[in-house]
Structure formats: structure tokens, C-alpha cells
VEXMILUM-603806 format. One record per residue (C-alpha): residue in one letter; x, y, z. Coordinates in steps of 0.02 Angstrom, whole numbers, padded with zeros to 5 digits, always signed. Example, Ala and Ser with C-alpha at 12.3 -4.5 7.8 and 13.67 -1.06 7.14 Angstrom:
# residues 2
A+00615-00225+00390/S+00684-00053+00357/
END
This chain:
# residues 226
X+07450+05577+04270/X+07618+05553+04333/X+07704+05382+04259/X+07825+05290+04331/X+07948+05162+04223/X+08081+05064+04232/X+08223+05111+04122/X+08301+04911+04101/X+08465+04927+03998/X+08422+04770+03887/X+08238+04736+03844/X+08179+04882+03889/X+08070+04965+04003/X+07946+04827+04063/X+07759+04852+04074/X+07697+04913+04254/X+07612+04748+04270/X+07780+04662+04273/X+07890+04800+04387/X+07753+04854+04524/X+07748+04673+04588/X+07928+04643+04596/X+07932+04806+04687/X+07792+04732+04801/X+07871+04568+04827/X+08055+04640+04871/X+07978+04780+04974/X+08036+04918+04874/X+07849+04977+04855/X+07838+05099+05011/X+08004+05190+04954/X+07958+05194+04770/X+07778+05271+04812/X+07856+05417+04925/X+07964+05435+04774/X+07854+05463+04637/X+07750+05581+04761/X+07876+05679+04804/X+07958+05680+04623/X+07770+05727+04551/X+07716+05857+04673/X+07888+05929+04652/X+07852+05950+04476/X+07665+05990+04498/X+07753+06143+04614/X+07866+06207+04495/X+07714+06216+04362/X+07616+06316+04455/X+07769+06424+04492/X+07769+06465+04290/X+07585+06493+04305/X+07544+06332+04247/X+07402+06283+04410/X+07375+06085+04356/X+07294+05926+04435/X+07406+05796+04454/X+07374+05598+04480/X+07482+05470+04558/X+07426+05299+04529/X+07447+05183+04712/X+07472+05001+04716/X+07366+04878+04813/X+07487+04868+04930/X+07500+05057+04998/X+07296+05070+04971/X+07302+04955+05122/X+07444+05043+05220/X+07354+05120+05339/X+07484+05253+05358/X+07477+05334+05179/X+07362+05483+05214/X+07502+05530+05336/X+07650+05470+05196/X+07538+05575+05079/X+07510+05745+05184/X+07706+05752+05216/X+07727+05748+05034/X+07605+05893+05010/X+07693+05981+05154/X+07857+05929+05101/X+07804+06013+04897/X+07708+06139+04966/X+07548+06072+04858/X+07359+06100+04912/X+07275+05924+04922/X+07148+05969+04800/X+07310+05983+04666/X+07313+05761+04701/X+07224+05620+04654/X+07281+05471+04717/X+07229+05309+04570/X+07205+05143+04629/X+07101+04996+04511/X+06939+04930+04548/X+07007+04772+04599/X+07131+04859+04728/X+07006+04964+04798/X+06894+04822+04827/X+07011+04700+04873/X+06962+04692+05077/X+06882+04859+05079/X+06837+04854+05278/X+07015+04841+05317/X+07055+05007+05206/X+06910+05097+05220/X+06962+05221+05361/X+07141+05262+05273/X+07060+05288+05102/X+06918+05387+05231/X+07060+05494+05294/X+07143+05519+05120/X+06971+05626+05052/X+06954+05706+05213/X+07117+05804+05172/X+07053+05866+05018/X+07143+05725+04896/X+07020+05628+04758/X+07051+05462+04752/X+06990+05390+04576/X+06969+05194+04516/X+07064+05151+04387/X+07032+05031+04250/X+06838+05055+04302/X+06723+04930+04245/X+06865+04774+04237/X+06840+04734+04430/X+06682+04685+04547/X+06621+04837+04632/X+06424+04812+04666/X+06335+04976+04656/X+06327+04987+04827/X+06497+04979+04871/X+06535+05084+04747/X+06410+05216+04808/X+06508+05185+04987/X+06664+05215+04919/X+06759+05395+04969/X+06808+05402+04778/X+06767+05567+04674/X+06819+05506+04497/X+06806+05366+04401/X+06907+05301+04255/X+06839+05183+04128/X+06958+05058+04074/X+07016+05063+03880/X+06955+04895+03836/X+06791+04977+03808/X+06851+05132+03723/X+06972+05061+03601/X+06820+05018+03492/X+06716+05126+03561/X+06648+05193+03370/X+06649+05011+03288/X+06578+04911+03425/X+06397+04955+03514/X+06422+04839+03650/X+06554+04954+03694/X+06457+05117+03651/X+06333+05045+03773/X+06448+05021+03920/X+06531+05184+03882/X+06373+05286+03901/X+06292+05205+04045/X+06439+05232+04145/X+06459+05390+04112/X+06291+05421+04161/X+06319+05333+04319/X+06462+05422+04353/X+06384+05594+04335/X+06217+05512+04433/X+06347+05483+04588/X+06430+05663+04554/X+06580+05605+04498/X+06710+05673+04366/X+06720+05519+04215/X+06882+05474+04132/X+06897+05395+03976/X+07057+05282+03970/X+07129+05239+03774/X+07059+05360+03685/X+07149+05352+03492/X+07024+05404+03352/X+06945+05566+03326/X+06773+05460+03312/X+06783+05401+03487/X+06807+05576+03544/X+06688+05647+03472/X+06568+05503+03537/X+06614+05530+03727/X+06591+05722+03720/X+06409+05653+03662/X+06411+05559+03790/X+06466+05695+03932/X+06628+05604+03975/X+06736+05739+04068/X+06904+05704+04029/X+07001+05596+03876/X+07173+05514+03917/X+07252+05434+03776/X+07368+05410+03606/X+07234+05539+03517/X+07290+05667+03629/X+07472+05633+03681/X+07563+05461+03702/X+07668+05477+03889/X+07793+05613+03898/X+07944+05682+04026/X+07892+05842+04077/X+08000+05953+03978/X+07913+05890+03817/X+07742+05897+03894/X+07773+06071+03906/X+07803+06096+03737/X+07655+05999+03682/X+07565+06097+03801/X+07614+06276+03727/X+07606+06192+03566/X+07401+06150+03594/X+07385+06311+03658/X+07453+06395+03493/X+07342+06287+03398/X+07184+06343+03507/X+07236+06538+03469/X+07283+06492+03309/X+07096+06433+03277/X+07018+06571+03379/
END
């Protein structure tokens, strides 16, 4: 998952929460999406060069959801990196996909028919009905880390966890666990058939360089075991 941040010189990088909607608000959020495509298929490009063939996710704002020109912005960035569409998913929350979904429907319509996934984010925090989830052109879901944090203290949580994972693989989509950070909670969502775990267990964000060492690193350790 490709992460953009803002590198502010005194406090700090701020939290996307704060930075996407002051790119919104002063327009900057077109520009800043073709950037990070561009800057991630690039990237996504030169892995596979090294024989390193890897998915690659770029989360979307509300905003460019609802542009109804991003499958075009989006297949001249896969032109432009020379990137199959099945290499992209394009991330957008619950709340952004639902928010007016008539009005998007056709661009995020367009956006599958090329080949590109387009997964909610944060799944389980927003209103999607099962309904409009089933109408949805999504292929993955992501489910958000408020109930995986506490995934093997609470059973609430457990709950929740399981039954959308179930629902998930029900509607033949690929589940996500989000905040994944004890060795308990991983071992429950293997249990539980989740597909993928994202989270500090695993890796906390890194440039690329040093996600390629912790990737040859994890590999060692797999051989290393073998």
C-alpha cells in the first residue's frame, strides 16, 4: 500500500486526516493523486523489473472517487508506468464510496472494467447496507483496525471479525485485516480465513529501499526455517 505524507519541518508529518482535506479544500487533490500514481506505479515497475511481480494499492480521496474522469487519469498512469491494471487497487473508505453512490457509480463501473480492484477501506466504520454493498464494483474489502486491535481480548470484536470475513468470502471477495500488532490476533484471523494482515506485527510504513530489505530479510527467515 503506497503512503503518502507530509514531511512538515516543525511538528511533523501530520496525520492523513489533517493533510488530504487541506489538499481537497485548496485544490491540490487532483495533482497530488496523479502524483502518488505515477510515483507508485513507477516503483511498482521497477520491482517487477528486479523480479519482484507485486500488487500495489493507492488509497483515493472522496473527492477523485467522484471525478468522473479518474478511470481515464488512472489508465494514463498505467500507460504512462507501463503497469497491467490487475498490478492496482485503487482504496477508497466506506463512507467515500457510499457517499452519493449514483453519481459515481459508472466511473468506479469503468475503473473494474479495466482490470483495477477497487477495495473499501476502513470496512465496517461506514453505512453500506448489504445490498449496496453487494452492488458495489469492489473486489476487496478491508476491515477497519478498531476491531482488530483487540481482536484476542475482546469477543465483541472476535465476533465482528469473523462474520465479516465470512461475508467477504460469501461475496468472493479478498478480506483485509487493518492493525494487526500481536501474534494472537494473527493467529486468530488465519482461523478465521482472513486473506491478508496489514499492520505493526508485520512491518510499521517504510520508503521503498527499506521495504526491500525487510522483504529479503523475511525471505531469509522463511529459508532459514525451511
Amino acid at each position: 500500500e503506497a503512503l503518502a505524507r507530509w514531511a512538515h519541518p516543525e511538528p511533523g508529518p501530520p496525520p492523513p486526516d489533517e493533510s488530504i482535506p487541506v489538499a481537497e479544500k485548496t485544490g491540490l487533490i487532483g495533482p497530488l493523486t496523479t502524483y502518488v500514481l505515477d510515483e507508485a506505479l513507477a516503483q511498482r515497475r521497477r520491482w517487477a523489473e528486479g523480479g519482484l511481480a507485486l500488487g500495489i494499492a493507492v488509497n483515493v480521496s472522496a473527492r477523485s472517487l467522484s471525478d468522473p474522469w479518474l478511470p481515464e487519469k488512472i489508465a494514463v498512469a498505467l500507460n504512462r508506468a507501463g503497469c497491467p491494471a490487475e498490478a492496482l487497487t485503487s482504496e477508497g473508505t466506506e463512507s467515500q464510496l457510499m457517499a452519493d453512490p449514483q453519481r459515481a457509480a459508472g466511473a468506479r463501473e469503468r475503473i473494474t472494467e479495466r482490470g483495477v480492484t477497487i477495495s473499501i477501506d476502513d470496512f465496517g466504520t461506514g453505512f453500506s447496507s448489504l445490498s449496496s454493498l453487494r452492488a458495489l464494483p469492489v473486489g476487496e474489502i478491508k476491515i477497519d483496525k478498531s476491531f482488530v486491535l483487540h481482536l484476542d481480548e475482546d469477543d465483541n470484536d472476535a465476533v465482528i471479525v469473523r462474520s465479516t470475513a465470512d461475508l467477504g468470502r460469501n461475496l468472493g471477495l479478498r478480506v483485509v485485516a487493518e492493525g494487526v500488532e500481536t501474534a494472537a490476533s494473527l493467529s486468530m484471523l488465519t482461523e478465521f480465513g482472513v486473506d491478508i494482515a496489514q499492520g505493526y506485527l508485520l512491518s510499521r510504513p517504510l520508503a521503498a529501499p527499506d521495504f526491500e530489505r525487510w522483504l529479503a530479510g523475511e525471505r531469509s527467515d522463511t529459508r532459514h526455517a525451511a
